[in-house]
Gaussian input, Z-matrix of N, CA and C with variables (Angstrom, degrees):
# hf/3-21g

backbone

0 1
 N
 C     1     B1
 C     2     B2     1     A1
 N     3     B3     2     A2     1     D1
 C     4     B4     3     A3     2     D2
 C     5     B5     4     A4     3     D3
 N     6     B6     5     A5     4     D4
 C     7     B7     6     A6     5     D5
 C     8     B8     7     A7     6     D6
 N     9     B9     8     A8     7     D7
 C    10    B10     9     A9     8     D8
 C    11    B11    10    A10     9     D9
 N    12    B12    11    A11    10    D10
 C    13    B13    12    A12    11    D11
 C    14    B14    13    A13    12    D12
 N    15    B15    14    A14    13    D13
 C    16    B16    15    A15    14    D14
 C    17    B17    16    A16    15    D15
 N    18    B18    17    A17    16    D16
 C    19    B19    18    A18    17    D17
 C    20    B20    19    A19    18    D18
 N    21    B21    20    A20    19    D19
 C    22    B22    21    A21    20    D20
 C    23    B23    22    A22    21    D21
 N    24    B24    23    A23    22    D22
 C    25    B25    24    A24    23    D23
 C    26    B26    25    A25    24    D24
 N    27    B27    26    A26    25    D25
 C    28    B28    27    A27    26    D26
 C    29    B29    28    A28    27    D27
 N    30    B30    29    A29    28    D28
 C    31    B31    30    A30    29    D29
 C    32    B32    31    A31    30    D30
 N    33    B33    32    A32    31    D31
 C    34    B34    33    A33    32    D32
 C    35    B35    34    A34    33    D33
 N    36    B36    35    A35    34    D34
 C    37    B37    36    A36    35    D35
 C    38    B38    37    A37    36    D36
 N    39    B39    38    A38    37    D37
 C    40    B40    39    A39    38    D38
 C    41    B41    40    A40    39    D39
 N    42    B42    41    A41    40    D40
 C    43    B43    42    A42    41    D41
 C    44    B44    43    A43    42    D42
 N    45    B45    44    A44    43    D43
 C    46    B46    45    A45    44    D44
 C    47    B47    46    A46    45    D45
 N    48    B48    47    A47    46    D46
 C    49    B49    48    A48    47    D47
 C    50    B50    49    A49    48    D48
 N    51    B51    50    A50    49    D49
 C    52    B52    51    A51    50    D50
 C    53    B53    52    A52    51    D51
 N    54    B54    53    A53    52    D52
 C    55    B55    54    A54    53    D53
 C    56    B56    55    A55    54    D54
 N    57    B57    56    A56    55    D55
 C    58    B58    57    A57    56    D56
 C    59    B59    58    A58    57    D57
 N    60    B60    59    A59    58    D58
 C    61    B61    60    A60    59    D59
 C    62    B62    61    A61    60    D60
 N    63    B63    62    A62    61    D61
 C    64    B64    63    A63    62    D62
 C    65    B65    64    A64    63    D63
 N    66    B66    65    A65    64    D64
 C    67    B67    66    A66    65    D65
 C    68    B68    67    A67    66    D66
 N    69    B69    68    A68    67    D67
 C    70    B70    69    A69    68    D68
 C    71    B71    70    A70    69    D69
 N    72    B72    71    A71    70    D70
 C    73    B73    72    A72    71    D71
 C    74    B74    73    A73    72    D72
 N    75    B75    74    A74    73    D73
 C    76    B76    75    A75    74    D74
 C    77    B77    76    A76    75    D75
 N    78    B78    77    A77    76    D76
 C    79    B79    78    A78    77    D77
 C    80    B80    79    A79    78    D78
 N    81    B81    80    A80    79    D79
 C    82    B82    81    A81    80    D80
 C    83    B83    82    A82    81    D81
 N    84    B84    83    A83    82    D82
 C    85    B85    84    A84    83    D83
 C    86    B86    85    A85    84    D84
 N    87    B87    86    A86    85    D85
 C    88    B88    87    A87    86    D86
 C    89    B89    88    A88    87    D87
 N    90    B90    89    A89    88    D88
 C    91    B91    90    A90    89    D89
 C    92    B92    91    A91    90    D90
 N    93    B93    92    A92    91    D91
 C    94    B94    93    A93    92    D92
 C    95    B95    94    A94    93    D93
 N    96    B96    95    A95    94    D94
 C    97    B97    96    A96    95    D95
 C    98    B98    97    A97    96    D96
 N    99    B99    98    A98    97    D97
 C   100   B100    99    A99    98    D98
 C   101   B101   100   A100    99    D99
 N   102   B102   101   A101   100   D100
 C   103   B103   102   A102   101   D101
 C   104   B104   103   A103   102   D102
 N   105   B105   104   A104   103   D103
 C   106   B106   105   A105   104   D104
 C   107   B107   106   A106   105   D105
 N   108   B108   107   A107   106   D106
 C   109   B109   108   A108   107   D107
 C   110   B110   109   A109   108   D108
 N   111   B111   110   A110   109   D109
 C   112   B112   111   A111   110   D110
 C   113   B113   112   A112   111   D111
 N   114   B114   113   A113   112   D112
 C   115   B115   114   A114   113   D113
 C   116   B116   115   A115   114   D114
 N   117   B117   116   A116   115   D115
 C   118   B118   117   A117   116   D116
 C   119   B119   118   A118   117   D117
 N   120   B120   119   A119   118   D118
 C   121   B121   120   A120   119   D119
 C   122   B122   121   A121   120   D120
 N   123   B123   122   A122   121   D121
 C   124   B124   123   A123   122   D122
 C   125   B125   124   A124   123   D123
 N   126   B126   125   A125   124   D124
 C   127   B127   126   A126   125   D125
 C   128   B128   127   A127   126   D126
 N   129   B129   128   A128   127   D127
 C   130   B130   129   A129   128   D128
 C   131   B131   130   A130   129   D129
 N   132   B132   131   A131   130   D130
 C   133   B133   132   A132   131   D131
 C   134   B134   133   A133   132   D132
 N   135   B135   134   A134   133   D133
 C   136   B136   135   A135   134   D134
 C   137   B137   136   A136   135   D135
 N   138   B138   137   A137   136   D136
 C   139   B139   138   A138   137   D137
 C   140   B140   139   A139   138   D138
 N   141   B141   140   A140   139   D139
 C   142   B142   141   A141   140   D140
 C   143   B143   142   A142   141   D141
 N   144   B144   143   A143   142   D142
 C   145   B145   144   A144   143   D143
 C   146   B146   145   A145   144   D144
 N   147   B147   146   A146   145   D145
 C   148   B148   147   A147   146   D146
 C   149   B149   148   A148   147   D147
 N   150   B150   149   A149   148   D148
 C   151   B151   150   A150   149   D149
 C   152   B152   151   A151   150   D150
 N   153   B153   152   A152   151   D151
 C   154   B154   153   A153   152   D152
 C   155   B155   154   A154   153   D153
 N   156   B156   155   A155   154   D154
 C   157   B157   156   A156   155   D155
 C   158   B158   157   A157   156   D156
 N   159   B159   158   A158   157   D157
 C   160   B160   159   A159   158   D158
 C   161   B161   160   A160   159   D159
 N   162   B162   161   A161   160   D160
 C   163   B163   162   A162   161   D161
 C   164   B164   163   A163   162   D162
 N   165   B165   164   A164   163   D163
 C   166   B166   165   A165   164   D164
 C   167   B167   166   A166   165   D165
 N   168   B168   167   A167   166   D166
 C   169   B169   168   A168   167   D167
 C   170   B170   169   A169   168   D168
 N   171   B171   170   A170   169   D169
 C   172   B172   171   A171   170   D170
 C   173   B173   172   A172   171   D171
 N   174   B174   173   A173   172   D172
 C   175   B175   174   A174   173   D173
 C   176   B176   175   A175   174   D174
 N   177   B177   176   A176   175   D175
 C   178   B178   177   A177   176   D176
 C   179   B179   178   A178   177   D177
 N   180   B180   179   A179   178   D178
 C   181   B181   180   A180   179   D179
 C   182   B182   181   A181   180   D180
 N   183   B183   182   A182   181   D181
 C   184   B184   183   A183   182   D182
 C   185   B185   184   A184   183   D183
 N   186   B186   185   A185   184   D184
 C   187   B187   186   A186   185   D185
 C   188   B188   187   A187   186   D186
 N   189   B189   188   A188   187   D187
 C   190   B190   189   A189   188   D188
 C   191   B191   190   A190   189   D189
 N   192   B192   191   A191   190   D190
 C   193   B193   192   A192   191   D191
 C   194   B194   193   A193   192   D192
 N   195   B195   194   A194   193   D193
 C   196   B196   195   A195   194   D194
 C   197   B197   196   A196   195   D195
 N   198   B198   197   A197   196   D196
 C   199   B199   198   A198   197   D197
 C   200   B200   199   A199   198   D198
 N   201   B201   200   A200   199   D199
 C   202   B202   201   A201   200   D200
 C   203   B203   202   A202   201   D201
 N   204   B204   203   A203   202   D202
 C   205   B205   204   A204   203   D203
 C   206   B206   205   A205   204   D204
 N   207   B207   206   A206   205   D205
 C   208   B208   207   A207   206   D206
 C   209   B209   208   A208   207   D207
 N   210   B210   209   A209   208   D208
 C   211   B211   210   A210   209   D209
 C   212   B212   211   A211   210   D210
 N   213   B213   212   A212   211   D211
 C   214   B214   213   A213   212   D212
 C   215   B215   214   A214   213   D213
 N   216   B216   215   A215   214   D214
 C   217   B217   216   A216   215   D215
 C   218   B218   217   A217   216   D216
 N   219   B219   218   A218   217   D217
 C   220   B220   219   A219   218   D218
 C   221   B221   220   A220   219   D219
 N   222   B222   221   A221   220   D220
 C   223   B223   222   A222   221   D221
 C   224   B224   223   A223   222   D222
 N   225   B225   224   A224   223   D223
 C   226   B226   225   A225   224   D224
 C   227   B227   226   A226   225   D225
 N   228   B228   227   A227   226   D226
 C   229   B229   228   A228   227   D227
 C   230   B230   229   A229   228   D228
 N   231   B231   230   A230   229   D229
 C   232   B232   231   A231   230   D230
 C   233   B233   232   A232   231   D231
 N   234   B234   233   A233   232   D232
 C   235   B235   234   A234   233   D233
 C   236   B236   235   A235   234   D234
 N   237   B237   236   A236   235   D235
 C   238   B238   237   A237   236   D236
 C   239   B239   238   A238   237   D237
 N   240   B240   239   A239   238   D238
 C   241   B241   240   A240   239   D239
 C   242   B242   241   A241   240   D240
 N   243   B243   242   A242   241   D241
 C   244   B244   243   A243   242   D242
 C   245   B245   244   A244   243   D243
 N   246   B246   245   A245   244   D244
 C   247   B247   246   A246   245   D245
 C   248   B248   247   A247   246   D246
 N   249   B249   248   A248   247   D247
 C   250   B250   249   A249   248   D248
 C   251   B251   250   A250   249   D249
 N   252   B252   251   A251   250   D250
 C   253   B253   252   A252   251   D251
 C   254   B254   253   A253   252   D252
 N   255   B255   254   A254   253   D253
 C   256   B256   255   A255   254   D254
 C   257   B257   256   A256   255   D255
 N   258   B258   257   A257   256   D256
 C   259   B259   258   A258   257   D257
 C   260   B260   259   A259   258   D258
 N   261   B261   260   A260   259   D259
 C   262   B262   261   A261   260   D260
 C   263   B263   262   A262   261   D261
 N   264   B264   263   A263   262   D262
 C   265   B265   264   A264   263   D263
 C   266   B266   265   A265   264   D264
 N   267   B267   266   A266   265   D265
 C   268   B268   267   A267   266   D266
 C   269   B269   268   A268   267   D267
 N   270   B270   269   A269   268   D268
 C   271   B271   270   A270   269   D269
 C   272   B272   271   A271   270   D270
 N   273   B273   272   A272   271   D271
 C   274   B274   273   A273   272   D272
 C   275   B275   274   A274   273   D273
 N   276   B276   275   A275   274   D274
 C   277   B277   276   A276   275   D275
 C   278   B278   277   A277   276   D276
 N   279   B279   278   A278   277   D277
 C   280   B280   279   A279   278   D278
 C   281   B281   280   A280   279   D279
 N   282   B282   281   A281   280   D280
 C   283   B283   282   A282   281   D281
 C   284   B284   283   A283   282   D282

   B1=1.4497
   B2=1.5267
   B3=1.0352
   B4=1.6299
   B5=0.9977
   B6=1.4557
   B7=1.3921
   B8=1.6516
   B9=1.0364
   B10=1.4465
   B11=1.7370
   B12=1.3308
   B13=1.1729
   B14=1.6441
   B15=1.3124
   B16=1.1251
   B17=1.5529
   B18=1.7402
   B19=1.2386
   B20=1.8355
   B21=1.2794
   B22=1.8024
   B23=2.1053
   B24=0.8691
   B25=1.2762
   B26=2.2435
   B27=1.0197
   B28=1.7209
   B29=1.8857
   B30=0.8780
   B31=1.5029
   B32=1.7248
   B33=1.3783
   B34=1.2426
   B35=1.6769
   B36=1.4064
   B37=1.3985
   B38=1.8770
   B39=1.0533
   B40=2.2083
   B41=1.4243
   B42=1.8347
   B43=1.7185
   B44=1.8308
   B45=2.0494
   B46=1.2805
   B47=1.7520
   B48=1.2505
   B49=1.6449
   B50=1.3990
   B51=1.1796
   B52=1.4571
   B53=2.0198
   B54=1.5529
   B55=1.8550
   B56=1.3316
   B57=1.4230
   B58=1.6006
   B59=1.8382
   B60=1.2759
   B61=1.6365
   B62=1.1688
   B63=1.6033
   B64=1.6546
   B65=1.6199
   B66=1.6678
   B67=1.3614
   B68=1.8037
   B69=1.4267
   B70=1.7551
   B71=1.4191
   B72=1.1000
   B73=1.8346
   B74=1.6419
   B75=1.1848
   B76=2.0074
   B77=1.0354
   B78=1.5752
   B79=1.9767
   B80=1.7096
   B81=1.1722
   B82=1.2287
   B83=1.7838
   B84=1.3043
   B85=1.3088
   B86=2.1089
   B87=1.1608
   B88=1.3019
   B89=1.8935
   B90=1.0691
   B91=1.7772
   B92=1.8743
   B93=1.4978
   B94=1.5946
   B95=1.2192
   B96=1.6187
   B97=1.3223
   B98=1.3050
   B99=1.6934
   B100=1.4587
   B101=1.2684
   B102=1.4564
   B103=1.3262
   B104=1.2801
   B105=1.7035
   B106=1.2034
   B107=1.4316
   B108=1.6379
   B109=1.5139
   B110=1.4184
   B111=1.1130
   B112=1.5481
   B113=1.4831
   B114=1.1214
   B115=1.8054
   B116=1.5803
   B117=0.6710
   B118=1.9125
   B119=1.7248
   B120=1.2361
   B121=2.1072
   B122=2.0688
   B123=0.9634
   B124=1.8805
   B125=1.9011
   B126=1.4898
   B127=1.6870
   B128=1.6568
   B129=1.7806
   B130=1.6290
   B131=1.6406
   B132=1.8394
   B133=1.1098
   B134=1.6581
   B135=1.2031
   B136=1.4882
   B137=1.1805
   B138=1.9610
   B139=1.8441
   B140=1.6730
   B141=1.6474
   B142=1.4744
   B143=1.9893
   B144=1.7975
   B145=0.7780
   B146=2.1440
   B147=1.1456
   B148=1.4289
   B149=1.2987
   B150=1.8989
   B151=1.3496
   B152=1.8810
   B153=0.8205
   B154=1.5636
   B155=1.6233
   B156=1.6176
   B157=1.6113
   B158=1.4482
   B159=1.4603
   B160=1.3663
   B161=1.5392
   B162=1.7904
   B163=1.3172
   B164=1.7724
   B165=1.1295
   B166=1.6544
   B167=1.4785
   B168=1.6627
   B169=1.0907
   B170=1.7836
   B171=1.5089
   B172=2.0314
   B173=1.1443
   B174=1.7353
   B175=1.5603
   B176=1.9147
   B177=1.5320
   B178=1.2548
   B179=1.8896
   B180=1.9614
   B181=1.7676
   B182=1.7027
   B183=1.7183
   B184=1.6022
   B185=1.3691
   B186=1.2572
   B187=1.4797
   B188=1.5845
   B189=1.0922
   B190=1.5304
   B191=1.3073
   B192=1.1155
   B193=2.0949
   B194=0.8432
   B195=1.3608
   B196=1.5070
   B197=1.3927
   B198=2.0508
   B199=1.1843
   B200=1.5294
   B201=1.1443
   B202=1.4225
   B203=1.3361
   B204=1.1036
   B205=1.8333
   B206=1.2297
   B207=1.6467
   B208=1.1021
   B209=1.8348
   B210=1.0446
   B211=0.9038
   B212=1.3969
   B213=1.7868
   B214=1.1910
   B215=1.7708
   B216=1.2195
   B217=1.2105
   B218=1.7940
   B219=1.2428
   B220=1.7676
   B221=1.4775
   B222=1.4671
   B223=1.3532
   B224=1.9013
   B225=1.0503
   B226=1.5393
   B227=1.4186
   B228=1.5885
   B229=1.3502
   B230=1.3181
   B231=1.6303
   B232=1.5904
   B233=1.5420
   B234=1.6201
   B235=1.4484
   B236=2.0514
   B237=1.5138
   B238=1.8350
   B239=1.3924
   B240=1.7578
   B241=1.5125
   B242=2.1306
   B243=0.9166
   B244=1.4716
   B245=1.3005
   B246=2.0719
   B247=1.3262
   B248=1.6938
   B249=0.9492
   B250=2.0602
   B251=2.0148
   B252=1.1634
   B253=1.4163
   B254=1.6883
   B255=1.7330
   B256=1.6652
   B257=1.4128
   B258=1.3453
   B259=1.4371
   B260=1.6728
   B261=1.1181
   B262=1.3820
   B263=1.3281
   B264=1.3520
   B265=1.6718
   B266=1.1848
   B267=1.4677
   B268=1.4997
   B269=0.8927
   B270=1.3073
   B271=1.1741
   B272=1.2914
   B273=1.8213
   B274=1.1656
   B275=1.1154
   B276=1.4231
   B277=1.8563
   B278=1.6858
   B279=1.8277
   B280=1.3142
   B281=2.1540
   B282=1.8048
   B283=1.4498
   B284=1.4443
   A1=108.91
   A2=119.11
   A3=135.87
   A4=93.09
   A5=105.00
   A6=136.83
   A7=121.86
   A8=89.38
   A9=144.86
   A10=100.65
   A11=131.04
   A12=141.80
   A13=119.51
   A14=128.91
   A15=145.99
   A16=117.98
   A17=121.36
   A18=110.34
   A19=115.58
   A20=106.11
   A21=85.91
   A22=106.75
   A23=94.90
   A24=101.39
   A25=88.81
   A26=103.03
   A27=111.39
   A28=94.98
   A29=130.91
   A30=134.62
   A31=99.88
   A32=111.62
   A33=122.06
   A34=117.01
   A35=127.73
   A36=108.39
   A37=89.51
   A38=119.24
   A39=106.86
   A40=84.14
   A41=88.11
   A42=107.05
   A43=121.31
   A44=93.16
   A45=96.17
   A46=120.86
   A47=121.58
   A48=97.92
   A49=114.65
   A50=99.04
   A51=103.57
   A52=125.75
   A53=66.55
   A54=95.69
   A55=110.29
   A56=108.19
   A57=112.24
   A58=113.24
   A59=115.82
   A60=115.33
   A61=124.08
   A62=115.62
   A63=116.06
   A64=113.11
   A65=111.20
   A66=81.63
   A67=93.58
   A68=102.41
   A69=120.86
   A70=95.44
   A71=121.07
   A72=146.71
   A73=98.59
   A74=94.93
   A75=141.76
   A76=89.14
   A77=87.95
   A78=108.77
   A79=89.41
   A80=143.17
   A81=115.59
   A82=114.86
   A83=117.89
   A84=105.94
   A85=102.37
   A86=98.93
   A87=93.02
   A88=109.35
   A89=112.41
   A90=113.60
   A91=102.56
   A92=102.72
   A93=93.84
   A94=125.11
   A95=110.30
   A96=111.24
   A97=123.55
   A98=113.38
   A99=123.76
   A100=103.66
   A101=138.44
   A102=155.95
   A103=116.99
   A104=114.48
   A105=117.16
   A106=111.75
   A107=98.59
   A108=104.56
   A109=106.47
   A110=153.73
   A111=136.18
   A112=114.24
   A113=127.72
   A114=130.08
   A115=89.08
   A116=171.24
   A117=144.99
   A118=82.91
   A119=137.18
   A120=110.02
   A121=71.86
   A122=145.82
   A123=123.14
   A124=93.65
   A125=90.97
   A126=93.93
   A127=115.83
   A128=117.27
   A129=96.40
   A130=74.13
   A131=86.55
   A132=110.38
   A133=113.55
   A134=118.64
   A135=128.55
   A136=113.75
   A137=110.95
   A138=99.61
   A139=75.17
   A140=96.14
   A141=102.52
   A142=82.00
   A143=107.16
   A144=99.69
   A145=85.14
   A146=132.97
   A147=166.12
   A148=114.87
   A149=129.98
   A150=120.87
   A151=100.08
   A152=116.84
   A153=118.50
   A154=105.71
   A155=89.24
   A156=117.10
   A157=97.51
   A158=122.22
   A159=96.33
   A160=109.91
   A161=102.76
   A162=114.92
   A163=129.53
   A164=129.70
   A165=123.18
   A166=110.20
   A167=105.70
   A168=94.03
   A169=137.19
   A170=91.13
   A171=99.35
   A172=125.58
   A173=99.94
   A174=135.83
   A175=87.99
   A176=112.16
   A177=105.34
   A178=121.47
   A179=98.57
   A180=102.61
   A181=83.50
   A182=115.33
   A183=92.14
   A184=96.64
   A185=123.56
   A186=98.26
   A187=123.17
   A188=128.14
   A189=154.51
   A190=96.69
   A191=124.56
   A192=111.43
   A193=131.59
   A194=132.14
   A195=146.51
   A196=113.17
   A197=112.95
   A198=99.36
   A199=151.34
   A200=119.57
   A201=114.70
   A202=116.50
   A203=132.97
   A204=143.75
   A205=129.77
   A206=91.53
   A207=118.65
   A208=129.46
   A209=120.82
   A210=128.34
   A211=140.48
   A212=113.70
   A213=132.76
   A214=109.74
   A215=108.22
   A216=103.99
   A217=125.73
   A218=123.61
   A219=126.43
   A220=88.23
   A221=96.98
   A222=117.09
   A223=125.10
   A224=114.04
   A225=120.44
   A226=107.82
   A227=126.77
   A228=105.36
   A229=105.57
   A230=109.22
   A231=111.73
   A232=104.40
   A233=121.37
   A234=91.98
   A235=74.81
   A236=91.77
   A237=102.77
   A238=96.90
   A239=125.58
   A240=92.37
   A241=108.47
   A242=95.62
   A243=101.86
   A244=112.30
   A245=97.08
   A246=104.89
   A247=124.12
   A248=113.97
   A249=118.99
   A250=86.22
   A251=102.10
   A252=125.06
   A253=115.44
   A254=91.08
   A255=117.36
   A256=116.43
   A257=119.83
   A258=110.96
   A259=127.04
   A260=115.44
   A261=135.23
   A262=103.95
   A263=128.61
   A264=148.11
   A265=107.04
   A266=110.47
   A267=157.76
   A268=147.06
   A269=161.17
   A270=152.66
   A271=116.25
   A272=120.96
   A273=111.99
   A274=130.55
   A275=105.17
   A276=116.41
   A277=107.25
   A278=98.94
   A279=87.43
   A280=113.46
   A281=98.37
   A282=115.49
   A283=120.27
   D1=156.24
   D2=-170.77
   D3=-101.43
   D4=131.05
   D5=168.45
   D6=-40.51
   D7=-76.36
   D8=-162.92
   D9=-72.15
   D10=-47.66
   D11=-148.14
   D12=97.46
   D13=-172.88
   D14=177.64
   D15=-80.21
   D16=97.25
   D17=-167.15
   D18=-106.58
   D19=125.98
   D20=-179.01
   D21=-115.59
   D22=-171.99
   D23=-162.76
   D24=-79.31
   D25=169.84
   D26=-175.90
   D27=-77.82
   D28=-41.30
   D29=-174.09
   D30=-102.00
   D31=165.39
   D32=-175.32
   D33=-145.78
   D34=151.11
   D35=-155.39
   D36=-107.44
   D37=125.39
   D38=174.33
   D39=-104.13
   D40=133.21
   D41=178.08
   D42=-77.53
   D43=-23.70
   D44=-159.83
   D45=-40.02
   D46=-42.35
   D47=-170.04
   D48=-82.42
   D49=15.60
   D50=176.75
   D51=-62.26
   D52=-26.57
   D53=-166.93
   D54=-105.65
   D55=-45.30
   D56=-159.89
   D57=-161.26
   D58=147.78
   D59=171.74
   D60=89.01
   D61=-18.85
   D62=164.81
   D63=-114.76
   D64=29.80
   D65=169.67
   D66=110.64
   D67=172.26
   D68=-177.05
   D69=-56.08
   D70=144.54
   D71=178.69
   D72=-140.59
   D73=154.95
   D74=-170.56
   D75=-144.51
   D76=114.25
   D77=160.01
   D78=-80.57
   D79=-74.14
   D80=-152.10
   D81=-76.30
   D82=15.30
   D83=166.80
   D84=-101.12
   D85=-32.86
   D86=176.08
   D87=-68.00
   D88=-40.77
   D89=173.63
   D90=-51.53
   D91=-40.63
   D92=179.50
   D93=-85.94
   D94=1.01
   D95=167.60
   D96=-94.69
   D97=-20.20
   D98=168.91
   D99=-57.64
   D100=-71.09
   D101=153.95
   D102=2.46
   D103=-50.06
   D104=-168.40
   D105=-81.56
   D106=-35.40
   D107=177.91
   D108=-76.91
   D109=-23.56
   D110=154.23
   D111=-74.12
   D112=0.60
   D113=154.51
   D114=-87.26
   D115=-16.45
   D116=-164.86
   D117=-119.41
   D118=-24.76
   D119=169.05
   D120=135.01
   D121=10.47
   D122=-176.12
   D123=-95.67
   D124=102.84
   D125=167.58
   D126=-104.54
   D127=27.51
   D128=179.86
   D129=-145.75
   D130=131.97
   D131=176.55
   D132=-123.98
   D133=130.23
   D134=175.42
   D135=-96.94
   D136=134.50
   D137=152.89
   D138=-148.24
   D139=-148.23
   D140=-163.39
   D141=-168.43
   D142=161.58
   D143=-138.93
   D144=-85.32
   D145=-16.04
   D146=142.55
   D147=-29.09
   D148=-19.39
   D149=175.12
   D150=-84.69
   D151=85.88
   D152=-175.83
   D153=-168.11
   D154=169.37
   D155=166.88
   D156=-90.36
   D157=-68.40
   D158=163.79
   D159=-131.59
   D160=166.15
   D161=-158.73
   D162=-32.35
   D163=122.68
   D164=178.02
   D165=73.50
   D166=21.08
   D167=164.37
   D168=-89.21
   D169=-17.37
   D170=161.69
   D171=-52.30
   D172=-48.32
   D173=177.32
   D174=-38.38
   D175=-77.92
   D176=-157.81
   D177=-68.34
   D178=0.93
   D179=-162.67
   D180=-101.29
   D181=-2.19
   D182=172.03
   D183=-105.09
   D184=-27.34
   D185=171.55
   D186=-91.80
   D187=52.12
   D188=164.84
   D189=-126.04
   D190=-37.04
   D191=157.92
   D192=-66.02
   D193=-43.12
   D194=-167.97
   D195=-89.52
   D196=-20.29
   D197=173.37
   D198=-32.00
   D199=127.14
   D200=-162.14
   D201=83.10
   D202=-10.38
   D203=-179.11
   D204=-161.17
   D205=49.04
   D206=149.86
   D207=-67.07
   D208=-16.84
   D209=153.51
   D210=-69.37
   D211=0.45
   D212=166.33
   D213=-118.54
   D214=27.63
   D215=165.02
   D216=-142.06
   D217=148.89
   D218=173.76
   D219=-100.89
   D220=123.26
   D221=156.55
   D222=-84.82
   D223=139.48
   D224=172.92
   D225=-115.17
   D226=114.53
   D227=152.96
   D228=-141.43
   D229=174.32
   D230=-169.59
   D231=-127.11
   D232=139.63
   D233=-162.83
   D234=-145.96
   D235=165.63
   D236=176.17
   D237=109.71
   D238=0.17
   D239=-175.27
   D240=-96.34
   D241=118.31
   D242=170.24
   D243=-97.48
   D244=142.01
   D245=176.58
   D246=-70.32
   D247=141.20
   D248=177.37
   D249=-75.74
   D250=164.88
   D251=173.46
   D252=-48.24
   D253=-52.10
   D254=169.76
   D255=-47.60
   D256=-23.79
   D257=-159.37
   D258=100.87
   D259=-16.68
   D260=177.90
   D261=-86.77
   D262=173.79
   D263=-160.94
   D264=-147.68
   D265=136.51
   D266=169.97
   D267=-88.05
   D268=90.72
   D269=-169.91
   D270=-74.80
   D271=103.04
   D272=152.80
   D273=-159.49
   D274=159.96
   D275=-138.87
   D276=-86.13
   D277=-4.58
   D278=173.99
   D279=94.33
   D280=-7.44
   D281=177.89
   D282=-92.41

């Protein structure tokens, strides 16, 4: 347990277009951009389990970045959103 509490860096890196919603993505330019931002001091990284083609797949393109140094990073993720038929998103807990 931490002393101290839970410390993250003042800025934070969001994975989402990495994966999905803006258009063509590069896993290895996005892996070199995770990278870069934990070389310049950014240790809190966000995705959710929904930034993808399919599910937990950011989840697994940030941890194929962080490999091995994981221990220099706070993870963020958000998970329960399911797609509707339409294409739109849901929240659910799975109850």
């Amino acid at each position: 347990m931490l002393a101290r509490g839970l410390e993250v860096s003042a800025v934070g890196l969001g994975c989402m277009g990495m994966s999905a919603f803006y258009g063509e993505t590069d896993e290895q330019e996005s892996i070199a951009a995770i990278r870069q931002a934990l070389a310049i001091g950014i240790s809190f990284l966000d995705t959710a389990d929904m930034y993808r083609e399919a599910f937990g797949e950011n989840e697994q393109l940030v941890g194929r970045a962080i490999a091995g140094r994981r221990d220099e990073v706070v993870l963020s993720t958000k998970f329960g959103n399911a797609p509707n038929p339409d294409g739109s998103f849901r929240i659910d807990s799975g109850a």
